[in-house]
N, C-alpha and C positions, 0 to 999 in steps of 0.2 A: 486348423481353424474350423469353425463348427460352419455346417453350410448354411445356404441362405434360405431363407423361411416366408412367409408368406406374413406381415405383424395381424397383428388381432384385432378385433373394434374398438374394446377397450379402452387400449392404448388413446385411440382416439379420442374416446368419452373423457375419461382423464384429461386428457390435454386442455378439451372446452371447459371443461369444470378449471383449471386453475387460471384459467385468461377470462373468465367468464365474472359481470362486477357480483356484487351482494344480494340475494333475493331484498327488494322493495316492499314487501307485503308489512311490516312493524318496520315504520320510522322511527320508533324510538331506541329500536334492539340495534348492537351494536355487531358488524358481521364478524362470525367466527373466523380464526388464525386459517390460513390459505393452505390446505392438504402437504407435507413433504412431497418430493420428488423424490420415491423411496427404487432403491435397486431391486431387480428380478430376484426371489429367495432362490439357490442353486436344489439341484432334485434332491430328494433323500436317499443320502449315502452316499454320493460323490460330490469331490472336493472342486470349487470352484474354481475354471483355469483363471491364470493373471489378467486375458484378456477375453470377453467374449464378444461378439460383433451379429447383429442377424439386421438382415435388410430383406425388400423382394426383390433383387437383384445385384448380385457382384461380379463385378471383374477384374481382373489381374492385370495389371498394368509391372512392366519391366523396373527391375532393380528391386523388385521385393514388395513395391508397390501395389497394394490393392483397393478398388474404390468400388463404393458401395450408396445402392443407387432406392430408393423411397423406403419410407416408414423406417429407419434406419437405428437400430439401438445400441448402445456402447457401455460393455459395464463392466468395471475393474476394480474389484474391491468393495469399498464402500460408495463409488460415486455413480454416475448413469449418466450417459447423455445419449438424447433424443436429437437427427437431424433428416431431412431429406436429403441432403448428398454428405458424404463423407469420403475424405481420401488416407489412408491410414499408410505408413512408412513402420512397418514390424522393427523393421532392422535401428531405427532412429526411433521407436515408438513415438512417433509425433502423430496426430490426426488432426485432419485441418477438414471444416465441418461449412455449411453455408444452408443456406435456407429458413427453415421454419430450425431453430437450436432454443434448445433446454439442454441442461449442466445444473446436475442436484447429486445433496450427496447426504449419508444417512443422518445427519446432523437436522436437515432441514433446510437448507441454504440453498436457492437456486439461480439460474442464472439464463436470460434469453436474449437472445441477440439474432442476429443473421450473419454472424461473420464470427469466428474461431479458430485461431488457433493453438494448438495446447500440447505441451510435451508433459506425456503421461505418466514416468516415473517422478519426476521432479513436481509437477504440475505446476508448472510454468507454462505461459504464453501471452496474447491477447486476444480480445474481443473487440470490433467496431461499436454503433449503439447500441446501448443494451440497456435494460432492465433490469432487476435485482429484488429476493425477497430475503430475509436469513428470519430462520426460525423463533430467535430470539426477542419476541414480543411483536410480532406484525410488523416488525422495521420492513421500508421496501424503500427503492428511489430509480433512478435510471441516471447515466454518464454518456456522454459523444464516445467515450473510450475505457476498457476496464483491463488492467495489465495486472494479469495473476503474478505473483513471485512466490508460489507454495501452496500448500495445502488449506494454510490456515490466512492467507494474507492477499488482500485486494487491494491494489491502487486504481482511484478513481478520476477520471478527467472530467472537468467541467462538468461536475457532478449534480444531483438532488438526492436527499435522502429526508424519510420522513416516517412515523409511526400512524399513520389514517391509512384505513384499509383503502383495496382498490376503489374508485368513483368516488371519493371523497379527500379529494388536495384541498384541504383547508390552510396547512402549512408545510413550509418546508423549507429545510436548512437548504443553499446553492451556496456552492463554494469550485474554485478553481480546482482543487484537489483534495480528494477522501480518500484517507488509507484506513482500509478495515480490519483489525487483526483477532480474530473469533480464537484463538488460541487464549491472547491476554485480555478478550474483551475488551478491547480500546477502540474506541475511532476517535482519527485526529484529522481537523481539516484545517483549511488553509483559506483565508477572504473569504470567510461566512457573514453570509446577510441571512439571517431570519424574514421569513415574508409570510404573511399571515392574511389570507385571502387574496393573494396575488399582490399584497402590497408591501413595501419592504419598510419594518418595524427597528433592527439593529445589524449594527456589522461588526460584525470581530477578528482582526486577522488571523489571530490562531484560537482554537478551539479542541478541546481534547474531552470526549465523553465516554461512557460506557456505552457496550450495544444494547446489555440486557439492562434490567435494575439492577444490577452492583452498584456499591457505591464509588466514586472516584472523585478525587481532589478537583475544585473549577470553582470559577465565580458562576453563582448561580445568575438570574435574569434579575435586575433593579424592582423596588418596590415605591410605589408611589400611592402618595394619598394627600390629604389633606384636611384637618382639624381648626377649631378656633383658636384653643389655647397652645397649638405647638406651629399652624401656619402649615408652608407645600411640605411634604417630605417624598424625599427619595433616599432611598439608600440600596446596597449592592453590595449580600451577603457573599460570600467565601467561605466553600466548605475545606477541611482539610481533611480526607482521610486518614489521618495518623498512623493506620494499623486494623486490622481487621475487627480489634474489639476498640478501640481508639476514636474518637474523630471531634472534629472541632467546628463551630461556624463563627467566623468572625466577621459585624456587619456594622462598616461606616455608614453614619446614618445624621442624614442632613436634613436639619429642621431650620425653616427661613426666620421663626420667632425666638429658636433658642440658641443655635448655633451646631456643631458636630455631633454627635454623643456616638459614642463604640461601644457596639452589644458583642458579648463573648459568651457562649456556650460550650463546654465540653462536656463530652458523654465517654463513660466506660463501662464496657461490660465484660465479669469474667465469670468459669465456673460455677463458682460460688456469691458472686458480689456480682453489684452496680450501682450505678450512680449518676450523676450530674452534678455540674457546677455553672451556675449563671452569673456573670458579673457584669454590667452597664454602668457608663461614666461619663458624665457631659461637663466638661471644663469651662469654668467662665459662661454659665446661663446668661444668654442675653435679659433674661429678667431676673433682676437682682443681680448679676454679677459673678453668681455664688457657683464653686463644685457641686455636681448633684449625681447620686452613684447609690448605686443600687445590689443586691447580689442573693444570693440563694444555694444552698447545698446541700444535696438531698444522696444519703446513700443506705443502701443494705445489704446485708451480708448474712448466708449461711455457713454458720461455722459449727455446725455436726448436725446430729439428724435430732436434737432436741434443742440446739441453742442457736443460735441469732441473734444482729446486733443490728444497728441503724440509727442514723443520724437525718436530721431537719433542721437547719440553720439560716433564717433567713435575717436581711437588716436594710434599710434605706437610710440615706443621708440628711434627710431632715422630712417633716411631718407632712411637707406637702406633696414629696413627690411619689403616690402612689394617685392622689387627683388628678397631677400634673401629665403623668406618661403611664398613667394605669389604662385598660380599656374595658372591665367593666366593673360592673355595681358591687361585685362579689369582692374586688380588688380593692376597687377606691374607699370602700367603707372600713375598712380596718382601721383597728387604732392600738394592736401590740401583735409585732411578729415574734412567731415564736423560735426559739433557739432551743432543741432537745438531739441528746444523745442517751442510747439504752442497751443497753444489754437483759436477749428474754430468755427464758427458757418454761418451754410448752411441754411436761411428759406426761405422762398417763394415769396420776394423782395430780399432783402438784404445779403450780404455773409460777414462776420469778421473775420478777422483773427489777433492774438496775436503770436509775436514770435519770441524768441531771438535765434538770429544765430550769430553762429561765426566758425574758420574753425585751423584746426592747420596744419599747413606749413612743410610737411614731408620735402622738401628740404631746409636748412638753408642757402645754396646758394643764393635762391631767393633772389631779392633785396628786403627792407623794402617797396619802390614805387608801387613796382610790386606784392604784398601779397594785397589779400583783405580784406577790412572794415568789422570789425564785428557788426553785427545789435542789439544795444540794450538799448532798445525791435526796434520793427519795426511792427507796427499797417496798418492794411487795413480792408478799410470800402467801398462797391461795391453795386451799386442795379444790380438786378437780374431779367429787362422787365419777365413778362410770354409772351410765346412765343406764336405768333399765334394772339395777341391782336392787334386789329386796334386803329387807332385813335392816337393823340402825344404819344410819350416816351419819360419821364426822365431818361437821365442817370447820373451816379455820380461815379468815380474812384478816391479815397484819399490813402493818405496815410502820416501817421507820423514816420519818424525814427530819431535815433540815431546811429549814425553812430562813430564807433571809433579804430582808428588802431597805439597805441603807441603814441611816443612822436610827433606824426607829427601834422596835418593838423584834427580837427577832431569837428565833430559837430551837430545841428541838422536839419533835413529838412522836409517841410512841402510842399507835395503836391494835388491840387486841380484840376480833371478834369470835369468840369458839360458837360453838353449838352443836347438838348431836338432835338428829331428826328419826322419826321413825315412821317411814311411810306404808301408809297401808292402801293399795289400790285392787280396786275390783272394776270387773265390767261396766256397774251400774253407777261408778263412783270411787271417792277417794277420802282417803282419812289420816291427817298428814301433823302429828302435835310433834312441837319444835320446840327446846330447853336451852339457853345460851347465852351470854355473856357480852358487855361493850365495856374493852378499859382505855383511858383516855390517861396519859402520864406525860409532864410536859419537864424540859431544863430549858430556862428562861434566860437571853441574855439581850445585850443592845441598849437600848434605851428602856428600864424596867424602871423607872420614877411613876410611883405610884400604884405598883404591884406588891401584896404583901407576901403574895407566895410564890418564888421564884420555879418549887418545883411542884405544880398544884396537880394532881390526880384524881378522876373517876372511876365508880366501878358502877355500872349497873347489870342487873338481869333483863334479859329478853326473855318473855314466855308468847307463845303463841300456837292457834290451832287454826288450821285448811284445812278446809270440807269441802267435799260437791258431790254432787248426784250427777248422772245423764241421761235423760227419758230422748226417747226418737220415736218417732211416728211415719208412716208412709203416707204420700200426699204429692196430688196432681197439680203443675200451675202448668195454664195455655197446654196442653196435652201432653205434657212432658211429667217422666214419674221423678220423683225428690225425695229424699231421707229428711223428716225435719227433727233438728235435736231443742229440747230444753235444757240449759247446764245451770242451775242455781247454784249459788258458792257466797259458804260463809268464813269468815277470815280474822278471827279474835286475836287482840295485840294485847299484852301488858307489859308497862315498862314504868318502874318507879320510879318518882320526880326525886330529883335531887338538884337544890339550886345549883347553875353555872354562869352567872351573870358574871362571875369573877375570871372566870378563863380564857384566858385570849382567844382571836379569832384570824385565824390566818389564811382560809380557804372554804369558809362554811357560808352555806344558802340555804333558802327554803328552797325542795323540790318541787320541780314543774307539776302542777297539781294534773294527772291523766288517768286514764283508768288503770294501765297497769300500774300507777304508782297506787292503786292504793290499798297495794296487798304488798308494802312496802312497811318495815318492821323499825321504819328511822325516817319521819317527814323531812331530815335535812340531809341536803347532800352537803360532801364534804368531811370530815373528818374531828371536827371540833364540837359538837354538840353530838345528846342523845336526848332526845324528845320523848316525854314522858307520855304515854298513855295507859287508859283503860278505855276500848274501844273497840267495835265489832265492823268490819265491813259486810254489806249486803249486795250483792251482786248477779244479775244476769244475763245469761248468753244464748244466744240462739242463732242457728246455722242452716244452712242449706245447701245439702248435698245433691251432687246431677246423680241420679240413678243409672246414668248409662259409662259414665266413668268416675264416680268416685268426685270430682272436682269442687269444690265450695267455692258457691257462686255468690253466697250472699250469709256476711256475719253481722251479728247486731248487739251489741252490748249496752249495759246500765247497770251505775251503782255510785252507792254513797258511802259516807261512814255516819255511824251514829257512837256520839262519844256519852261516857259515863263519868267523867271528871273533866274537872278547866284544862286546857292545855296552859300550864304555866313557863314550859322554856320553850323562848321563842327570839327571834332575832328582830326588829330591835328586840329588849328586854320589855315583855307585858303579860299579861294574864286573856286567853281566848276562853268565852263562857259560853260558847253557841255550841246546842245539844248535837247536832248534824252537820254536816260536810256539806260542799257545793254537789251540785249531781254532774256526775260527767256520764257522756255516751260518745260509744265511736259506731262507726257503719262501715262494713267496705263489699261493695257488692262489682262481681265480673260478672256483667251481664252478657246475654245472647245478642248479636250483633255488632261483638267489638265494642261496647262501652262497658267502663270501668269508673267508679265513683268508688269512695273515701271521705270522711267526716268526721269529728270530732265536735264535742260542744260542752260546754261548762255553764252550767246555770245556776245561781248565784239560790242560796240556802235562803230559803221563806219570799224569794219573789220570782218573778217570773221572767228577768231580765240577762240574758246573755254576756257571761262575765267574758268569754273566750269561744273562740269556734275557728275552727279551718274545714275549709270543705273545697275538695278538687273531683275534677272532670274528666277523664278521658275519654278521644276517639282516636281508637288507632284500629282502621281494617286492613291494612299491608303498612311493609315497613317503611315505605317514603308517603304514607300519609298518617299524619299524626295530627289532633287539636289536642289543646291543651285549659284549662280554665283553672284558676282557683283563688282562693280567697280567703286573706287571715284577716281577725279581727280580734284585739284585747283592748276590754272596755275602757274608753278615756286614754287609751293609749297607742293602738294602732289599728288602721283599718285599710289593706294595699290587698289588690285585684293585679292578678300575673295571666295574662293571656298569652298563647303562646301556638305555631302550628308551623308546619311544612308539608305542603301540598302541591301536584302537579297542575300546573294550570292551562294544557296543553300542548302535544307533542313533548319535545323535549326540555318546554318551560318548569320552573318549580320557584314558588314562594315559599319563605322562608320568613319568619317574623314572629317578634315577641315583644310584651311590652307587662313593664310592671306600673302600676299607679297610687299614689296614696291619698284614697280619700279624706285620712286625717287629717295633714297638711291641706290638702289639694296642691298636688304638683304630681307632675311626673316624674319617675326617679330613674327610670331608665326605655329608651325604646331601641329597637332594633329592625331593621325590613331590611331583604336582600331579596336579590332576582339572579336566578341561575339559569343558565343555557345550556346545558350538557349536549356535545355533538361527538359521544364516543371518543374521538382522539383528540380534543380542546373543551376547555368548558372555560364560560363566564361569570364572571358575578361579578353584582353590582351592590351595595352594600350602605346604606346611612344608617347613624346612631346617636342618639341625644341623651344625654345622662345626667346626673345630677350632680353637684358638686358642692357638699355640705359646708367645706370650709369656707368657701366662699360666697354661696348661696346665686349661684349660676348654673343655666341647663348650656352644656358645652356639647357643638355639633359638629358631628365628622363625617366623612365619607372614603370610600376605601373602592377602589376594583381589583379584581383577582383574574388574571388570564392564565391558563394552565393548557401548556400543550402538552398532553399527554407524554409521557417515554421522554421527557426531553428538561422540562422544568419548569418554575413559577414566576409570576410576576407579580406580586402585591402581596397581602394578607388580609386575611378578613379573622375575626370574630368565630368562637367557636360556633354550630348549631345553636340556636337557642336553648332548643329543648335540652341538649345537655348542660344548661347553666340552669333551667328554670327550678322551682323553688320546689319543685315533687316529683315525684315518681311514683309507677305502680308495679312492687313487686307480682311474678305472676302467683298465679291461684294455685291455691292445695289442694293436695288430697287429704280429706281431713277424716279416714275413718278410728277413732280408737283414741285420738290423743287426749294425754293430760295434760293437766297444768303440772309443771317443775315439785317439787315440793323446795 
């Protein structure tokens, strides 16, 4: 036995540091996990004995007995205990401890008491009261009694257990008995009351959780709230771990205006795949009477290192209920879910895509004309230039579908885009003439009463030439040095008219008039039309680069078309005789200071009146403070303001609120404000929301709380952020020295 030693200060310091609470200095920061109780590293080159023992005093006491008397340390293997008196039995390896006891072991796990006993091979024994931390997420609690049975396993008496750091019992489970087994990661206890500021919230008699985050099968905590159109609800999910890539939530869920409805989620993930499947059902709706069921099925898959498949399949049981038990704007306003399956494949020419789509018609309202064609299949085959290569480009855009929507109008179509480019780019500039092809081929079937050509075909040419120059200049704003560029860009289209008044129309619009669309070589999207031109676009761009990194802080675009013929095909069927285009500009400036603006605006050819415009705002200087502003408008048709922000509003408060409005209507179409408390191991929220309900022409009010004890589980739900539903975003800023445009 090694003799007895004199312990260190250390030892001491240590000790005040793990009993010692959180430095106070930032109320808002949350205190860091409590130091392990780590064993002596043995010297270098000799093998650690089974037992080592150093105190400032030992004596030998008869039958093999020896007791060991201040600053006392005991280390076997991986664990350590600290006592002022210790009496140790070699021969029975038992030591039985009293005083100031710590028992930690390399895991992180510690254990304090004043009373110990413990048989050292087995590591069995007990402990009178005691305290308790295990490494595994800040869990800590204390017991009247704690009876080890092995290395990995505590049984607790008259227990508390909680995840809030020392000096803050905000909550904690107390139950009659806590077995902790850090081998499988379980705790299971036995008459648990949750109590939550000293007040007792639930009881459970049995309980079984994880120590760390693992997941583990249990009902989670009830959710409560309350709305106009569904009344109180509670309900009290169950998760099921399945399997490590497996798991399930299924959640009875009781509405006092509609009656039960059962929410089912499962999740899978493997390898290569995943997915979800959501399915909700409420039998006999207290309004109306009716089934109402709900579902969704979302999955993907890598199946090689170029192909890939996935599926999106959603459907509700009739048209009102995504109004009914939707919760927000983005949800309720639909009116076709889509149903798509595809197979893609992504190589290094070429891209393919397989994929039958079709959509189901929440509103039964809609007309037959007015519901879209389902694709099936609907085939694309695309080359893929690499980028950066000089010399000709092949391009090639096809595509094959079938298209079919009921007894109507229904058939197949066959499209062909070739083209060979040849781009010429230099420093100052770029010179980009394009030669190329649109064929349109159709086999007609369904309802063809009053079609003469059942298999009626296009062919036209696409000619066109991209130009630009790039002048830059050096230039000071507020004492800061700036790169300024000028990019002028000319963009000549020719495309001969050839009547198509006669062709069916199964998927075709005019495109969103913006500025990059109008260096776009087909004013219609879709597939069914080629819009004849002769016409130049006129366009310019100008940029500002930070001189000290490269960054574009501020871009600013305009431009028009100027045509030289009627546009004759056009959707409906008429002839367009206007020499010019609307002018469109965008702007997107990241300013110094954390603001960030974005703009767009459309103004109407020979007046001075605003056909279209979006323009948004941001201030975001860290990441839990964000505003948000912006504003669309399309003339005589919409005009809604989205304000939006999450802010600290002192200590450990934060607002949280968004609200969309439409001046057109005048009405609000949706708001949202929450109030959050975050106390590191619980946080609150508080939550009302007022939304719009079109089918009805009602604003429906809810209100929601969220209690979340940290490490342990939820109690309610709330609503995403806003800002993540809100209606924009700002990508961040580039470095923009050198770039072209595509050819």
């Amino acid at each position: 036995m090694p003799p007895a030693r004199a312990a260190r200060p250390i030892l001491f310091a240590a000790a005040v540091l793990l009993c010692a609470p959180a430095p106070a200095a930032d109320e808002t920061a949350c205190p860091a996990p409590l130091p392990a109780l780590q064993p002596r590293a043995p010297a270098p080159g000799a093998s650690a004995p089974p037992t080592q023992i150093y105190a400032r005093e030992v004596r030998s006491v008869a039958g093999g007995v020896s007791e060991f008397i201040g600053d006392v340390e005991l280390e076997r293997g991986g664990d350590r205990l600290t006592a002022d008196r210790l009496r140790y039995d070699k021969a029975a390896d038992q030591a039985d401890a009293s005083g100031d006891i710590r028992l930690g072991n390399a895991a992180g796990d510690s254990l304090a008491t004043s009373e110990l006993h413990l048989q050292l091979e087995s590591h069995t024994g007990y402990a009178g009261p005691s305290s308790y931390t295990l490494a595994h997420g800040l869990v800590r609690g204390d017991a009247e009694r704690i009876e080890l049975a092995g290395p990995d396993l505590m049984r607790l008496r008259r227990a508390r257990f909680t995840t809030c750091p020392p000096g803050q019992d905000s909550w904690f489970l107390r139950m009659s008995t806590l077995e902790l087994d850090t081998a499988d990661d379980l705790g299971t206890a036995y008459n648990t009351t949750v109590a939550f500021q000293g007040v007792p919230i639930f009881y459970l008699p049995y309980l079984s959780f994880s120590i760390s985050d693992r997941r583990k099968s249990g009902f989670l905590f009830p959710r409560l709230g309350t709305s106009e159109n569904l009344g109180t609800e509670i309900a009290v999910p169950y998760y099921w771990n399945i399997a490590p890539n497996y798991d399930a939530t299924i959640t009875p869920r009781i509405l006092s205006k509609r009656g039960v409805q059962l929410q089912n989620e499962f999740r899978y993930l493997g390898r290569r795949h995943e997915g979800r499947l959501d399915f909700d059902i409420l039998e006999n709706d207290k309004v109306g009477g009716e089934d109402r069921a709900a579902g969704a099925f979302k999955h993907q898959h890598a199946l090689g290192r170029y192909w890939s498949a996935g599926a999106d399949i959603r459907g509700v049981s009739d048209k009102n209920y995504l109004s009914d038990f939707g919760d927000r704007l983005a949800i309720t306003s639909q009116t076709h879910m889509p149903q798509n399956a595809d197979v893609r494949y992504r190589g290094l020419r070429w891209n393919f895509d397989a994929r039958l789509s079709d959509y189901q018609t929440v509103d039964n309202t809609i007309a037959e004309a007015d519901r879209p064609y389902a694709r099936l299949p609907q085939l694309t085959l695309a080359t893929t230039p690499p980028s950066g290569s000089s010399g000709p480009r092949y391009h090639l855009d096809s595509e094959w579908t079938r298209f079919h929507r009921g007894q109507r109008l229904n058939g197949e179509r066959l499209n062909l885009n070739p083209a060979l480019s040849l781009p010429l780019t230099r420093g100052y500039g770029f010179f980009t003439p394009r030669l190329g092809a649109r064929y349109i081929g159709y086999d007609l079937a369904g309802d063809t009463a009053g079609v003469a050509d059942t298999s009626p075909e296009l062919t036209r040419g696409v000619y066109g030439l991209d130009t630009g120059l790039f002048f830059d200049r050096d230039s000071v704003w507020g004492g800061r040095e700036y790169t300024q560029t000028l990019e002028p860009r000319l963009f000549y289209l020719y495309v001969p008219y050839k009547g198509q008044d006669d062709l069916p129309n199964f998927d075709t619009g005019a495109a969103d008039f913006s500025f990059t669309n109008l260096f776009r070589d087909n004013r219609f999207s879709g597939g069914d039309r080629v819009g004849d031109a002769n016409q130049i676009t006129a366009a310019l761009t100008t940029r500002l680069l930070d001189g000290q990194d490269g960054v574009e802080r501020l871009r600013l675009s305009l431009g028009r078309i100027h045509y030289f013929a009627d546009r004759k095909v056009n959707l409906p069927p008429g002839t367009i005789g206007s020499d010019t285009s609307d002018t469109v500009a965008e702007a997107a400036a990241w300013l110094v200071g954390n603001w960030h603006a974005r703009a767009s605006v459309q103004w109407g050819r020979g007046t001075d009146e605003t056909q279209k415009s979006n323009i948004y705002l941001q201030y975001n200087p860290e990441r839990n403070k964000i505003l948000n502003l912006g504003q669309r408008h399309i003339r005589n048709e919409l005009r809604q303001t989205d304000v939006s922000a999450e802010w600290p509003v002192g200590g450990r408060w934060a607002l949280r609120a968004r609200s969309v409005y439409s001046q057109h209507d005048n009405r609000n179409l949706e708001t949202y404000a929450g109030l959050e408390y975050n106390a590191c191991c619980w946080a609150l929220r508080l939550v009302a929301t007022r939304r719009y309900i079109s089918t009805t022409n009602d604003q429906v009010n809810a209100a929601m709380f969220e209690l979340d004890l940290t490490g342990l589980s939820k109690r309610g739900t709330v609503p995403e952020s806003p800002l993540t539903q809100s209606l924009f975003s700002f990508p961040a800023s580039t470095r923009a020295a050198g770039d072209t445009p595509a050819p």
